[in-house]
KEZA-720893 format. One line per 3 residues: for each residue x negated, y negated, z of N, C-alpha, C, O, CB. Coordinates in steps of 0.1 Angstrom, whole numbers. Glycine has a CB too. Layout:
BEGIN
X:Y:Z:X:Y:Z:X:Y:Z:X:Y:Z:X:Y:Z | ... $
***
This chain:
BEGIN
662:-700:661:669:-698:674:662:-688:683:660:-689:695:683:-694:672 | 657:-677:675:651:-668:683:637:-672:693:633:-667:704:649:-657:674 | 631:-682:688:615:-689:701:625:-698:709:619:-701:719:596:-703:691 $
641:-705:709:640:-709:719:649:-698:728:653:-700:740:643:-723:717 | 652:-689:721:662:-679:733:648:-672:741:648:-670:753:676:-662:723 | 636:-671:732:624:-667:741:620:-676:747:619:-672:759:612:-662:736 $
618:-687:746:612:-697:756:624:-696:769:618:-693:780:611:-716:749 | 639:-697:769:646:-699:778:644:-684:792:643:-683:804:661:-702:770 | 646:-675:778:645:-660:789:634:-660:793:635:-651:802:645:-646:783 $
619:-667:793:608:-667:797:606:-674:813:601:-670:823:600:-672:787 | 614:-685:808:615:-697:818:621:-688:827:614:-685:838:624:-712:814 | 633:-682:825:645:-674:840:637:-667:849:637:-666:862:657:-661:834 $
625:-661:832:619:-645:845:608:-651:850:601:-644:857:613:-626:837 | 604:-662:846:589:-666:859:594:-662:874:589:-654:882:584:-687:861 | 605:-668:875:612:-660:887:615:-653:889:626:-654:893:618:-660:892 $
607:-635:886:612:-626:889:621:-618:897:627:-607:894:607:-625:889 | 622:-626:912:634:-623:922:645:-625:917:654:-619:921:635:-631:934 | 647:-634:905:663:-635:901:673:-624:903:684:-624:907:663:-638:887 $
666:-615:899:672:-598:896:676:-596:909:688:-595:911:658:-585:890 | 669:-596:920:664:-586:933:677:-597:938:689:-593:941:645:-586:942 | 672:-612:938:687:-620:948:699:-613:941:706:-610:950:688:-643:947 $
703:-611:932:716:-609:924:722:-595:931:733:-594:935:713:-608:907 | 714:-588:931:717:-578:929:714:-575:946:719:-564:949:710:-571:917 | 707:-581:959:709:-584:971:728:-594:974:737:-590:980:694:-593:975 $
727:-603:969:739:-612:968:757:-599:965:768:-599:970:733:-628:951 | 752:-592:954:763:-579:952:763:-577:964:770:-581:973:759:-565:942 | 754:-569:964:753:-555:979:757:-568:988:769:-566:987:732:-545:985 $
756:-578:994:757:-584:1009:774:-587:1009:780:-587:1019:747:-601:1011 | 781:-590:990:794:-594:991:800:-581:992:807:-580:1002:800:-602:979 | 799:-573:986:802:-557:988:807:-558:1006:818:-558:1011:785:-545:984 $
791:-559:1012:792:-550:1025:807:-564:1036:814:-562:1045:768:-549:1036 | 805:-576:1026:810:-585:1034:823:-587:1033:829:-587:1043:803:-595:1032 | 829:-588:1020:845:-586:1012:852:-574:1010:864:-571:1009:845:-591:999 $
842:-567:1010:848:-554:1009:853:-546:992:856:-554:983:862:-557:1019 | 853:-534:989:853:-530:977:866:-537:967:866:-540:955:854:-517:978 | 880:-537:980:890:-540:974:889:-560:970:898:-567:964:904:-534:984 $
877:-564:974:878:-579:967:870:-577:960:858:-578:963:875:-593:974 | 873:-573:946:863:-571:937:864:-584:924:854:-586:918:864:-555:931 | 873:-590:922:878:-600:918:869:-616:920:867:-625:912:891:-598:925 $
864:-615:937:855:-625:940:841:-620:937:835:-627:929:856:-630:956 | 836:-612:939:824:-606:928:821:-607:918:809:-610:918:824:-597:926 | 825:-606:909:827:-604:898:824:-617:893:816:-620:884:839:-597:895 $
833:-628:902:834:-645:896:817:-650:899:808:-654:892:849:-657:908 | 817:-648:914:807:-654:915:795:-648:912:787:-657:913:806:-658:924 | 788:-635:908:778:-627:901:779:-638:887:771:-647:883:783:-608:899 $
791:-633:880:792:-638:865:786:-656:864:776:-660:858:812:-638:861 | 794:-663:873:788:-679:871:774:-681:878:768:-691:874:797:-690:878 | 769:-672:889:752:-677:887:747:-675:879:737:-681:876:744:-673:894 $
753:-664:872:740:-659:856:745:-671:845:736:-675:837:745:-637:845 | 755:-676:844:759:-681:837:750:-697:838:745:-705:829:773:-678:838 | 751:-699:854:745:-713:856:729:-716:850:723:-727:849:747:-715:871 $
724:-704:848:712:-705:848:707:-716:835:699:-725:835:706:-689:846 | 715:-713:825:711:-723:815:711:-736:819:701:-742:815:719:-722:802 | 718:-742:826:716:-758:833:700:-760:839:695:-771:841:728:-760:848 $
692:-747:843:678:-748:846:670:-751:833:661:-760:832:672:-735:853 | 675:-743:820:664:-740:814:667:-758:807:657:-763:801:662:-724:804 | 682:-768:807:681:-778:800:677:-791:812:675:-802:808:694:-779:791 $
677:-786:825:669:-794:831:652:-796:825:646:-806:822:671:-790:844 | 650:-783:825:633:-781:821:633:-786:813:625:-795:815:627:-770:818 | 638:-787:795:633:-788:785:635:-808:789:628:-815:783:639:-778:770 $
642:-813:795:641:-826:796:633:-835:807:633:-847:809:653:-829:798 | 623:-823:814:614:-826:821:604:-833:812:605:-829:801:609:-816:829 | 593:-843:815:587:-849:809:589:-850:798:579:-849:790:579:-846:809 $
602:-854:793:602:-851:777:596:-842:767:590:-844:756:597:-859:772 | 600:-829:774:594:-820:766:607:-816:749:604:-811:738:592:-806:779 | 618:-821:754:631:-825:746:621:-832:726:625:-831:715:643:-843:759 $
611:-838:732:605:-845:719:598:-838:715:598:-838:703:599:-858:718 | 590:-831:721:585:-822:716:587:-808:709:580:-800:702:579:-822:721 | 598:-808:713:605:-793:707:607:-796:692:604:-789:682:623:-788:715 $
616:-813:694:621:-816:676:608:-814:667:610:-810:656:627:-835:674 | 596:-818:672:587:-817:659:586:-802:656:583:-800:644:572:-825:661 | 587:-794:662:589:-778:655:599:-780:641:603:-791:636:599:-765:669 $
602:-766:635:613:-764:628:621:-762:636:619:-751:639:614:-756:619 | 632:-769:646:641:-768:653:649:-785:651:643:-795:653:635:-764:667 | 663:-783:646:669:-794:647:679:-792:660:681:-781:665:676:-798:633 $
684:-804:662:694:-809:675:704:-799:673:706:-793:684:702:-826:675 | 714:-793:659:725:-785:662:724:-774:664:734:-768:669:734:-784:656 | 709:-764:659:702:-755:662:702:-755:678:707:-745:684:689:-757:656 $
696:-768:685:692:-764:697:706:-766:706:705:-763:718:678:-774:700 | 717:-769:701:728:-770:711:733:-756:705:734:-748:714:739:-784:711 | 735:-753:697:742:-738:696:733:-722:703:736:-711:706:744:-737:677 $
716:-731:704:708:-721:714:713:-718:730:710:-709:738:692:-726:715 | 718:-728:730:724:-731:743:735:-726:748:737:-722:759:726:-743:745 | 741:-725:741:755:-716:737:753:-702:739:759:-695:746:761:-717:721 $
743:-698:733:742:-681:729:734:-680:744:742:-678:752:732:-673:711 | 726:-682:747:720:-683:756:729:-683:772:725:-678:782:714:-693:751 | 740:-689:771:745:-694:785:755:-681:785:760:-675:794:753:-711:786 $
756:-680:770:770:-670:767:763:-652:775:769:-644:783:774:-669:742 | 748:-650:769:740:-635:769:738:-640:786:744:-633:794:722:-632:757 | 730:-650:790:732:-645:804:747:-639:812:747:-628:819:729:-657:810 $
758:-649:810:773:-649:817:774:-635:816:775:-628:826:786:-659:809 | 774:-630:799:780:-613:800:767:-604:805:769:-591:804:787:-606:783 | 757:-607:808:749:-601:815:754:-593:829:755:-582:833:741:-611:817 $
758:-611:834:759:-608:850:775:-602:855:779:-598:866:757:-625:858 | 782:-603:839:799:-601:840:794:-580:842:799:-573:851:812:-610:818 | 787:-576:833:787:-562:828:783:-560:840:789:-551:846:780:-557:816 $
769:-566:848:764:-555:859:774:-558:873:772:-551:883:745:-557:864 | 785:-567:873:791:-567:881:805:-562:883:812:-561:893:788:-576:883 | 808:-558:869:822:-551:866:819:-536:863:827:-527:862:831:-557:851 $
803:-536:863:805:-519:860:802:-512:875:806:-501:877:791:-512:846 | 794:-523:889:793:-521:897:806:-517:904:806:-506:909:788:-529:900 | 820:-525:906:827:-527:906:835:-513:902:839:-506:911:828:-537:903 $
836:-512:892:842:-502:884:839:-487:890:848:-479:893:835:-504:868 | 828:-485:893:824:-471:900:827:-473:916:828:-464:925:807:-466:897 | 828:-485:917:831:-481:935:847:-481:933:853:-473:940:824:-496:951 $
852:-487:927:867:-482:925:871:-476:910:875:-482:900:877:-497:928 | 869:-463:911:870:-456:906:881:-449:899:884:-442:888:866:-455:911 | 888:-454:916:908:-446:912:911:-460:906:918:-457:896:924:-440:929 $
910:-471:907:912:-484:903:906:-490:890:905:-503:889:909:-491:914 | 903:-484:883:891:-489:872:902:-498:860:897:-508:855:880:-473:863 | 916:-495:856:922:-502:853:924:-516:851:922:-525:842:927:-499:855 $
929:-516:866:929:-528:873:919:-536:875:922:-547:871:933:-527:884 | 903:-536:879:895:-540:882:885:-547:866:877:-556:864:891:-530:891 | 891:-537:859:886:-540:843:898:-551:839:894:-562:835:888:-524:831 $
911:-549:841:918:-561:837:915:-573:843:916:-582:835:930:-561:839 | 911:-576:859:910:-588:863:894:-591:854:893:-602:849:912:-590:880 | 884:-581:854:872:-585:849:874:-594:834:867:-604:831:864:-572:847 $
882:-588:827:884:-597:813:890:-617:815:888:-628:810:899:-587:803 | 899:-611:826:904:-629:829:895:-635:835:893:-647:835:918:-634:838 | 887:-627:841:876:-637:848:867:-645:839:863:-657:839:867:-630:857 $
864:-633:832:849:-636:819:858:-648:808:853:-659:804:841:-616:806 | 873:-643:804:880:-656:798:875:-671:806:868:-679:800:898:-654:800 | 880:-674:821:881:-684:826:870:-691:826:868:-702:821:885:-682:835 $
861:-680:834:850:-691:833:842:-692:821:831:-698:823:841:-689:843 | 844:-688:810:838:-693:796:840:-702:792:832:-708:785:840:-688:787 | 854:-706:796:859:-722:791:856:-729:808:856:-741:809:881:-724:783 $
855:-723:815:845:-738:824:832:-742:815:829:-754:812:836:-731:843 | 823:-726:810:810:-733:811:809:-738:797:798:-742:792:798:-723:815 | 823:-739:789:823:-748:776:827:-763:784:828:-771:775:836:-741:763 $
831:-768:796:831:-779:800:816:-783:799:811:-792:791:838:-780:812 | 807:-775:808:799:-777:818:786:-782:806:778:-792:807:798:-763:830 | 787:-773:797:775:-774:786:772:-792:780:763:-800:781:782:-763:770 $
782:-792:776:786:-810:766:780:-817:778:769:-822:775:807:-818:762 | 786:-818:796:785:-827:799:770:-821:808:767:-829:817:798:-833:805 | 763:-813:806:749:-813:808:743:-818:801:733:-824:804:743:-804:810 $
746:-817:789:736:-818:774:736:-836:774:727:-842:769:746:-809:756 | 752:-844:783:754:-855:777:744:-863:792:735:-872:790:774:-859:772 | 745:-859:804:745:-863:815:728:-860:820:723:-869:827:756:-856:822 $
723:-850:817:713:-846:825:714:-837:836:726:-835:840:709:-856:828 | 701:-831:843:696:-831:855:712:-837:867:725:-837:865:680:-843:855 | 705:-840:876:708:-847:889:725:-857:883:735:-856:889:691:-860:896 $
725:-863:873:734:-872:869:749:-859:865:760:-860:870:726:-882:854 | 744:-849:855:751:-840:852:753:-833:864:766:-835:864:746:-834:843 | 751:-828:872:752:-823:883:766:-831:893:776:-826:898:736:-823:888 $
763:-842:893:773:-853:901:784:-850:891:795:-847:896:767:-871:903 | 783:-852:875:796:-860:870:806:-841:872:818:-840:871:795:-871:846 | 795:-830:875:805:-817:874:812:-815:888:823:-809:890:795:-802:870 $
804:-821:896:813:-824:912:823:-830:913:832:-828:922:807:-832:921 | 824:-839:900:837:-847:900:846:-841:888:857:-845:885:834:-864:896 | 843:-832:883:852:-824:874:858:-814:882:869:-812:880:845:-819:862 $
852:-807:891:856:-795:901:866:-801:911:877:-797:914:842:-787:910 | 858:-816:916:873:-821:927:886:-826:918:896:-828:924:869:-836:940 | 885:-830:899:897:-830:896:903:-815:893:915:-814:890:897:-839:885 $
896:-807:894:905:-789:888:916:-787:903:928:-785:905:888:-769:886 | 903:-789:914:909:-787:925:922:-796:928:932:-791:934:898:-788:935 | 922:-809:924:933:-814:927:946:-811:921:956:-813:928:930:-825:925 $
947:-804:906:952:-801:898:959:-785:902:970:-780:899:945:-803:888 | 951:-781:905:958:-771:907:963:-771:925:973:-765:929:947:-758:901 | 959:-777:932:967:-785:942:984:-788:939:994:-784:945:961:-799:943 $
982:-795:930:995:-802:925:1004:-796:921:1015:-795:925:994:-811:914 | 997:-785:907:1005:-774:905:1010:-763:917:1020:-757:915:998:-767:897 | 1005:-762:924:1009:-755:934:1024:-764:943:1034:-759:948:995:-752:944 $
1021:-774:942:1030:-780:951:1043:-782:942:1054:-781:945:1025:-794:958 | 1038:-786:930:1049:-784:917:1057:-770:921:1068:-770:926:1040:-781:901 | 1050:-761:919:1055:-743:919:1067:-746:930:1079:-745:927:1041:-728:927 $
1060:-750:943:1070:-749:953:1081:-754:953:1091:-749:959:1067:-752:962 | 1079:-768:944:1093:-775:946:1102:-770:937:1114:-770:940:1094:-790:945 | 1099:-765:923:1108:-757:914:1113:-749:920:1125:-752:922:1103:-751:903 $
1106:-736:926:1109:-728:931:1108:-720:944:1102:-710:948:1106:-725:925 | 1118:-730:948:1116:-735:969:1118:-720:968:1124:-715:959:1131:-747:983 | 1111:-712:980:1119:-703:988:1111:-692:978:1116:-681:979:1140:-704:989 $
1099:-691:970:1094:-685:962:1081:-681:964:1075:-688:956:1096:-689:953 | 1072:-671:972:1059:-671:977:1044:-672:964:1046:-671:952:1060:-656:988 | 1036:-672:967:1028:-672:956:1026:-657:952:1026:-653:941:1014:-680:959 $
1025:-648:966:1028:-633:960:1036:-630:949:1032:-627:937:1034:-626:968 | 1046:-631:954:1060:-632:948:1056:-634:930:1055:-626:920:1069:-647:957 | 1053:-648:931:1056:-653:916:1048:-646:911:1052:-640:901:1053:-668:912 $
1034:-644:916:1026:-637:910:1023:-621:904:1013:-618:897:1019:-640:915 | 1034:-613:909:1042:-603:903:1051:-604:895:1055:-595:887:1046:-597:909 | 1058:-620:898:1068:-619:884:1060:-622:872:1064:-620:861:1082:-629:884 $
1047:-629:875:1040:-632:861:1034:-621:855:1033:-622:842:1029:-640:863 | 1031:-608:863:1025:-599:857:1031:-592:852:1028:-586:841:1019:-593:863 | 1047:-590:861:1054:-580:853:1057:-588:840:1054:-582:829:1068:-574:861 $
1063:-598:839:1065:-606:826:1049:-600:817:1050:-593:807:1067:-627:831 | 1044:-602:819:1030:-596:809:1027:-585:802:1022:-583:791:1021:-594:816 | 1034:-574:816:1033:-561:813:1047:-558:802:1048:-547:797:1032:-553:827 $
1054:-567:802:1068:-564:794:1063:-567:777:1066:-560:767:1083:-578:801 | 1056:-576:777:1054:-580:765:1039:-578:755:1028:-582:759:1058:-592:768 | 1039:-573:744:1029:-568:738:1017:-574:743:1015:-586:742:1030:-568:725 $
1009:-565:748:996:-566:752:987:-571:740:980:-581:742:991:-553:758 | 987:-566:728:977:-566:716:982:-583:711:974:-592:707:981:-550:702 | 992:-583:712:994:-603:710:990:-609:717:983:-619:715:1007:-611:709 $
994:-604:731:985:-620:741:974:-618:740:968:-629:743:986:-622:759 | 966:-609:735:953:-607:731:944:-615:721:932:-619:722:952:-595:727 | 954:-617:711:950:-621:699:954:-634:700:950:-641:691:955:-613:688 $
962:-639:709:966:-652:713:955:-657:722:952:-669:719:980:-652:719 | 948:-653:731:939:-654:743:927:-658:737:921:-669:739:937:-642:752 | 921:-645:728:915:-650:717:915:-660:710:905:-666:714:916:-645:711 $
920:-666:704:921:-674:697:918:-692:697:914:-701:689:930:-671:696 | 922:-690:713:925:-700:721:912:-702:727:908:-713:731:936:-699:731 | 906:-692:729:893:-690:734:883:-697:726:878:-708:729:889:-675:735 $
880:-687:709:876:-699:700:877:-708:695:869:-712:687:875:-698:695 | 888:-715:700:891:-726:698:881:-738:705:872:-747:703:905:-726:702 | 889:-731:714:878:-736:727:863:-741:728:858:-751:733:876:-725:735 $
858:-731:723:841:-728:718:844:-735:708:838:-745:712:832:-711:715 | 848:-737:699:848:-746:687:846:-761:688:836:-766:682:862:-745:681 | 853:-768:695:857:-779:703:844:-784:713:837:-794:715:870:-773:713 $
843:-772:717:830:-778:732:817:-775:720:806:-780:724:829:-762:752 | 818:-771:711:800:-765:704:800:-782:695:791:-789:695:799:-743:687 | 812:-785:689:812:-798:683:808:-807:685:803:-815:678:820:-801:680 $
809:-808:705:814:-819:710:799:-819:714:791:-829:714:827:-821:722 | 797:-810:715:775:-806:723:766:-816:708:759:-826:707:766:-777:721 | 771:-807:700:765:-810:684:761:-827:682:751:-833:677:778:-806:671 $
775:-829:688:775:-847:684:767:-854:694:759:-863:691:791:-855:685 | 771:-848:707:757:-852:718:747:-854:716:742:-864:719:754:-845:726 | 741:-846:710:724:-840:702:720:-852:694:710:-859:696:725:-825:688 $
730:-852:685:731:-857:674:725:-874:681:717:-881:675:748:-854:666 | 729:-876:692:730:-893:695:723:-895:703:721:-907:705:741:-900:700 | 717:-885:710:708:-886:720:694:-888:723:687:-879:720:710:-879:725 $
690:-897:727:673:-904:723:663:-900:736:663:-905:748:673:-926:721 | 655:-891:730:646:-890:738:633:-893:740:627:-890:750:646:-882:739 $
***
């Protein structure tokens, strides 16, 4: 695993600007959202670093370079679980320099800004346990389309749910609910929803590394 986590990190830094846009893209949301949206920061910093691995499995399927990797000592569940660690070391890369960014400009706020940082790095981990299977299964340009059509079903869904919310609970703002969810949170042991969040998390990764595995497993290059 370790020559393809080097081949992948090699591939990222040919493009050395990566660093400079990221860390330009901070500073421009900063000067643009302002300190107190630190919440949208945080998301989108975290999922460009995260997206990066969809480059390095576009690449290795350029020219069939995918056939040439197998004749190494490298098998298919090897190379989907490289992908994993890989997507995972970028994501908390871009999660740490943007929550610790964050963290010192709100300073009196570091609580808070650390709590939304954990649900964020939760959420989108189980996006990019969607996103992995159906690159690995789809490709390039094909994968790319079938994730367009997975984002306009989230979006629809949580559409629905929203309109759901309203009709349960006519006369009930999203503010609103969304303090009674927290306080409900804060009432109840922190160290269990933890270990429950957890759990669910590896589950998660369990599920999506299987589903990659079997991909591998069938896939003719």
């Amino acid at each position: 695993m370790k020559g393809l986590l080097i081949k992948d990190f090699r591939f990222i830094f040919k493009g050395k600007r990566m660093a400079v846009r990221l860390l330009a893209i901070a500073l421009f949301l900063l000067f643009l959202q302002g300190i107190e949206n630190c919440a949208f920061i945080i998301t989108y910093i975290t999922m460009v670093a995260g997206m990066m691995v969809l480059g390095t499995i576009s690449s290795d399927e350029y020219d069939k370079s995918n056939a040439f990797l197998m004749t190494m000592p490298i098998d298919r569940d090897l190379y989907a679980k490289e992908k994993y660690v890989f997507s995972f070391a970028c994501s908390l890369a871009g999660w740490l320099f943007a929550t610790v960014l964050c963290t010192a400009l709100q300073a009196g706020h570091w609580e808070e800004v650390l709590a939304q940082a954990a649900v964020i790095f939760l959420i989108l981990s189980l996006f990019q346990f969607t996103i992995l299977p159906v690159q690995l299964k789809f490709g390039g340009d094909n994968g790319r389309m079938v994730l367009v059509g997975i984002m306009a079903v989230i979006m629809v869904a949580a559409l629905l749910l929203e309109k759901g919310l309203q009709i349960l609970l006519p006369g009930v703002e999203p503010e609103e609910l969304y303090l009674r969810v927290t306080e409900w949170v804060k009432a109840q042991n922190i160290w269990a929803i933890g270990i429950i969040l957890c759990a669910v998390w590896l589950a998660c990764l369990g599920i999506s590394l299987a589903i990659s595995k079997r991909i591998m497993q069938k896939k003719e290059f």
